[in-house]
NUFITI-399884 format. One line per field, with one value per atom (N, C-alpha, C, O, CB): atom name; z, y, x; residue number from 1. Coordinates in Angstrom, 3 decimals. Glycine has a CB too. Example, Ala and Ser with C-alpha at 12.3 -4.5 7.8 and 13.67 -1.06 7.14 Angstrom:
2
atom <- N, CA, C, O, CB, N, CA, C, O, CB
z <- 7.800, 7.800, 7.800, 8.465, 9.046, 7.080, 7.140, 7.870, 8.039, 5.725
y <- -5.690, -4.500, -3.300, -3.319, -4.473, -2.250, -1.060, 0.030, 1.138, -0.598
x <- 13.190, 12.300, 13.200, 14.236, 11.308, 12.850, 13.670, 12.900, 13.409, 14.084
n <- 1, 1, 1, 1, 1, 2, 2, 2, 2, 2
//
This chain:
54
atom <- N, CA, C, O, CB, N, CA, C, O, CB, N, CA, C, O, CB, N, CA, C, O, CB, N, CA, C, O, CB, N, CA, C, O, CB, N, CA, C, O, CB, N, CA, C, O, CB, N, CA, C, O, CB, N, CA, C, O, CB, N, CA, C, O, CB, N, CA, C, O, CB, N, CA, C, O, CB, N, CA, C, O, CB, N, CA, C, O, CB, N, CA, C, O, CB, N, CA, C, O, CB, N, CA, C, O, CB, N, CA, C, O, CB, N, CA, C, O, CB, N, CA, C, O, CB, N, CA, C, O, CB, N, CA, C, O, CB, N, CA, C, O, CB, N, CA, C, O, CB, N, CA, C, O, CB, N, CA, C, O, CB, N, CA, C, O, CB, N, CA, C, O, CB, N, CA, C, O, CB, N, CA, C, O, CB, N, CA, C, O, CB, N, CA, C, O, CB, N, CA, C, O, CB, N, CA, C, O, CB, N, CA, C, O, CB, N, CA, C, O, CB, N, CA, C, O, CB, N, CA, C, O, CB, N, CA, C, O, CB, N, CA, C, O, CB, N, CA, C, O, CB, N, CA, C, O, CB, N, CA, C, O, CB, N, CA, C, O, CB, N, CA, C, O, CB, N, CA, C, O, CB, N, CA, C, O, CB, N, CA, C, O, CB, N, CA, C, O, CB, N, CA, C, O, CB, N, CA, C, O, CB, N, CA, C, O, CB, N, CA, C, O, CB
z <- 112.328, 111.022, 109.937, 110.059, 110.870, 108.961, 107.780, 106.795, 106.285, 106.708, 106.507, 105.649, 103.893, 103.438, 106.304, 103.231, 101.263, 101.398, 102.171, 99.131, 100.038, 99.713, 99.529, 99.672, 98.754, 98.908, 98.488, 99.451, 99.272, 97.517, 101.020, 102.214, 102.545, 102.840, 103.309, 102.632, 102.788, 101.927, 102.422, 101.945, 100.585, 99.395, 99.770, 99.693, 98.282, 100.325, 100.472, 101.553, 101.537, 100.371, 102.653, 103.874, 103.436, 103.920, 104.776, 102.517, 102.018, 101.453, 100.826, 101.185, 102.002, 101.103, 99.834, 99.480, 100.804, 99.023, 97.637, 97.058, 96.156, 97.048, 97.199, 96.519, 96.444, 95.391, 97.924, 97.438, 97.452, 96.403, 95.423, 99.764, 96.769, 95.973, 94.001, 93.102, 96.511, 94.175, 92.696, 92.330, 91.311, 92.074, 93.009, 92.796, 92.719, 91.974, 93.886, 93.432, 93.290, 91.922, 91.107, 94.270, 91.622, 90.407, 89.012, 88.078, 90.603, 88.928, 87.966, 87.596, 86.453, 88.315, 89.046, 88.752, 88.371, 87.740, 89.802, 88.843, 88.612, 87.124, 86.480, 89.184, 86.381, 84.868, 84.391, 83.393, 84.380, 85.063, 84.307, 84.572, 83.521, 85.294, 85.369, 85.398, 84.386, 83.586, 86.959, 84.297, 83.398, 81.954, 81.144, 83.792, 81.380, 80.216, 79.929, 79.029, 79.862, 80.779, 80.770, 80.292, 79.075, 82.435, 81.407, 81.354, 79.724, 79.237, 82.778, 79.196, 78.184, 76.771, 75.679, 78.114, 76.869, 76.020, 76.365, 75.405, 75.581, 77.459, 77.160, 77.263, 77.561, 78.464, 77.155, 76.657, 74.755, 73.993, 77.232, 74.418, 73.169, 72.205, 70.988, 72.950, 73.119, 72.903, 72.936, 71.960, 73.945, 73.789, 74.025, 73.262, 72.910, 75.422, 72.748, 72.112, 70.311, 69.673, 72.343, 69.891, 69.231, 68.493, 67.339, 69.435, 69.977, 69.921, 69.424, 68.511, 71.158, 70.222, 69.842, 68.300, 67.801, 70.457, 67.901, 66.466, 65.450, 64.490, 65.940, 66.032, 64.976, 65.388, 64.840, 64.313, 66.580, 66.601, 66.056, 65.574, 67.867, 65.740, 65.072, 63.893, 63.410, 65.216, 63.017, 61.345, 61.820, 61.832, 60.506, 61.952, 62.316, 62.082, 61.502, 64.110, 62.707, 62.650, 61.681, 60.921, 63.744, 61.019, 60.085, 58.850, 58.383, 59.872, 58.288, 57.698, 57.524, 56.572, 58.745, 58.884, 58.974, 59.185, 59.775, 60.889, 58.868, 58.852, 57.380, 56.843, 59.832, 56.785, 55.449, 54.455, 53.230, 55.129
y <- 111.812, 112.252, 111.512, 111.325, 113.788, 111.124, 109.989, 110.986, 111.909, 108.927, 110.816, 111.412, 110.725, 109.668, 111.299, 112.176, 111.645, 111.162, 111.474, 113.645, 110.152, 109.592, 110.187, 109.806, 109.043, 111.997, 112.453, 112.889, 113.089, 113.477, 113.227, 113.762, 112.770, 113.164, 114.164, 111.250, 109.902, 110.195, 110.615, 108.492, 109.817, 110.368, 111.286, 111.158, 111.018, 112.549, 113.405, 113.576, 114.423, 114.377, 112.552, 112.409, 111.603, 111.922, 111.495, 110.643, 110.038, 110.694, 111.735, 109.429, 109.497, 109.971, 110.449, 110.391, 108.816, 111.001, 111.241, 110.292, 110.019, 112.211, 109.544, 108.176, 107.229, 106.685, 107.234, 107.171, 106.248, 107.733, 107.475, 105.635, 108.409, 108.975, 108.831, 108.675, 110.455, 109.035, 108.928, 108.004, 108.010, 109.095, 106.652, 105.412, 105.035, 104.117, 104.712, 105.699, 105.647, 105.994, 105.202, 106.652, 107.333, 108.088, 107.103, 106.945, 109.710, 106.610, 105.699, 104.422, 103.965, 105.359, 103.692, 102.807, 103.377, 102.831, 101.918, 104.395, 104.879, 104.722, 103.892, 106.759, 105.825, 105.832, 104.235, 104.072, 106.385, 103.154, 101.598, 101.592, 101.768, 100.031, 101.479, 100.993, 101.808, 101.095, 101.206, 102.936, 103.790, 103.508, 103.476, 105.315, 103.272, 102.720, 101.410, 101.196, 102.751, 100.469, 98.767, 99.296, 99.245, 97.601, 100.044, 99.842, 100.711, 100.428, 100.194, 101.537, 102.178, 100.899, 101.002, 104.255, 99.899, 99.166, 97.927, 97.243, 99.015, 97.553, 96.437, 97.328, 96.542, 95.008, 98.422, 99.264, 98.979, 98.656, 101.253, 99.323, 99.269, 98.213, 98.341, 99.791, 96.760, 95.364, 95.119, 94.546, 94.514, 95.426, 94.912, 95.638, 95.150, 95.003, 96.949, 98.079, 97.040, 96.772, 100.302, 96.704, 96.333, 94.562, 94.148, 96.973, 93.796, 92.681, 92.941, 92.428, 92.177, 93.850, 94.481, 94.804, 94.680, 95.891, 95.346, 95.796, 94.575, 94.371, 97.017, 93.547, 92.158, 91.284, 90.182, 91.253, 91.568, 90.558, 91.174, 90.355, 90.064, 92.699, 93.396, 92.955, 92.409, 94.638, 92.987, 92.740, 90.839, 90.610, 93.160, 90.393, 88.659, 88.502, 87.564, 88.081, 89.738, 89.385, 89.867, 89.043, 90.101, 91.041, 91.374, 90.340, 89.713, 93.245, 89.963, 88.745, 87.498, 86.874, 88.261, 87.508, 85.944, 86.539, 85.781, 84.762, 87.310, 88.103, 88.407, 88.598, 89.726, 88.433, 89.139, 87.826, 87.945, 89.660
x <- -0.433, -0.891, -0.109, 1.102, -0.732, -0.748, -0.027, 0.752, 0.115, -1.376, 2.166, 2.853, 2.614, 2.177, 4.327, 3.252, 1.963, 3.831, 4.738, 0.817, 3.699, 5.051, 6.292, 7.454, 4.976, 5.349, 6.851, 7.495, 8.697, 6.992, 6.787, 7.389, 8.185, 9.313, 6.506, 7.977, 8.648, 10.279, 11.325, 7.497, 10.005, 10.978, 11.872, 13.094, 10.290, 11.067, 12.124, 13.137, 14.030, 11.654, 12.886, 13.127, 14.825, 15.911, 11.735, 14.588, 15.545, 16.936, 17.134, 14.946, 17.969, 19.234, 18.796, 17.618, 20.290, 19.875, 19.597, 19.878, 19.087, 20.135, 20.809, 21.648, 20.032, 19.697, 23.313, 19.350, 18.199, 16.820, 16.122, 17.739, 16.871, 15.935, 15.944, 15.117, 16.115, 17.695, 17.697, 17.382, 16.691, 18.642, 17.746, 17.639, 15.988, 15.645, 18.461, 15.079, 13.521, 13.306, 12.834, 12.682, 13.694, 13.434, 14.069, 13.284, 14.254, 15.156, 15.545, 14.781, 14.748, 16.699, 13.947, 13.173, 11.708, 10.803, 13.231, 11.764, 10.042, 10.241, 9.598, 9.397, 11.472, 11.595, 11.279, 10.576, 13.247, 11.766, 12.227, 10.508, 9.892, 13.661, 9.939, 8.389, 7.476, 6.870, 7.729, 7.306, 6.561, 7.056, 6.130, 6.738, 8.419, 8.389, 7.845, 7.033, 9.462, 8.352, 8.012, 6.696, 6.517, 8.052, 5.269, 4.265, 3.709, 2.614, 3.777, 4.459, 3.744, 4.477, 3.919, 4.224, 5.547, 5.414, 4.652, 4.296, 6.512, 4.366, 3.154, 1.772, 0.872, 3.125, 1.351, 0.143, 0.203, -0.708, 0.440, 1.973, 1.918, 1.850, 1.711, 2.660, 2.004, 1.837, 0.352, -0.131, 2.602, -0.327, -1.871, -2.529, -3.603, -2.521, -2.205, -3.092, -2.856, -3.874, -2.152, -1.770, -1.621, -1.734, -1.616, -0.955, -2.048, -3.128, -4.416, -5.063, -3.377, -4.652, -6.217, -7.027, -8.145, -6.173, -5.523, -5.920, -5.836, -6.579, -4.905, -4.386, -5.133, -5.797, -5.773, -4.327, -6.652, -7.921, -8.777, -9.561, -8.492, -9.249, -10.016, -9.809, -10.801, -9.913, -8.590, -8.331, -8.885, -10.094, -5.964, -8.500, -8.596, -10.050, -10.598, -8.134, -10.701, -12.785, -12.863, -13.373, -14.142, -12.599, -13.472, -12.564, -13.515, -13.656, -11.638, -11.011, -12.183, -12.651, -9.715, -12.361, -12.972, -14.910, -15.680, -12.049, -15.201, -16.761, -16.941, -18.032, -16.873, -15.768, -15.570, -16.178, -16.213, -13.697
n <- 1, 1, 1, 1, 1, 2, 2, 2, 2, 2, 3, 3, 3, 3, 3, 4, 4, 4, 4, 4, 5, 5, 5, 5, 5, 6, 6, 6, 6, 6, 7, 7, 7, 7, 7, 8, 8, 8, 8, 8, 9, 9, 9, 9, 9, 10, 10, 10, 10, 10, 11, 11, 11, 11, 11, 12, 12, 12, 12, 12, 13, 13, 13, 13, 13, 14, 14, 14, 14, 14, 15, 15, 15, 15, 15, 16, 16, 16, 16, 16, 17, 17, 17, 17, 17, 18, 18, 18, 18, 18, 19, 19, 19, 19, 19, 20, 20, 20, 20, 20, 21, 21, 21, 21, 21, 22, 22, 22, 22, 22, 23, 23, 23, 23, 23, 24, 24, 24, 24, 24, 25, 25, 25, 25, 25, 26, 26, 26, 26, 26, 27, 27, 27, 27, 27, 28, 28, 28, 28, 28, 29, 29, 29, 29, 29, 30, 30, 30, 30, 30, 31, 31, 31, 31, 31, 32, 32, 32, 32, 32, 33, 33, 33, 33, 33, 34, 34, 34, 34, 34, 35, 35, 35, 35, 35, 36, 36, 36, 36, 36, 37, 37, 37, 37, 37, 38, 38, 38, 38, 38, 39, 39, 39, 39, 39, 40, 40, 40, 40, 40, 41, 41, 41, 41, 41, 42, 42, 42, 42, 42, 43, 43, 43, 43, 43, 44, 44, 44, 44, 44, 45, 45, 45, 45, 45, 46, 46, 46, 46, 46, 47, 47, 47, 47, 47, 48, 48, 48, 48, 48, 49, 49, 49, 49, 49, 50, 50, 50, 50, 50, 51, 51, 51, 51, 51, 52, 52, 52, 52, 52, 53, 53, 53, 53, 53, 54, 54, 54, 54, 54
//
């Protein structure tokens, strides 16, 4: 029968769990500032068209 990750996780030292949990934190920020980079490309190629439509 296939074990879900957190049964994996929990199977683990803690020294390695925390160490999961510290990178999970480093990946979920990285990913919500390049969300906040691309969201914000977005908005000056929007100003850029209507500029150059204008």
């Amino acid at each position: 029968m296939a074990r879900r990750l957190d049964e994996v996780i929990a199977g683990l030292p803690l020294r390695q769990q925390q160490e999961i949990e510290e990178q999970a934190a480093r990946f979920i920020a990285e990913e919500k500032t390049l969300r906040d980079v691309r969201q914000a490309h977005a908005l000056a190629q929007e100003r850029m068209a209507a500029v150059l439509h204008n």
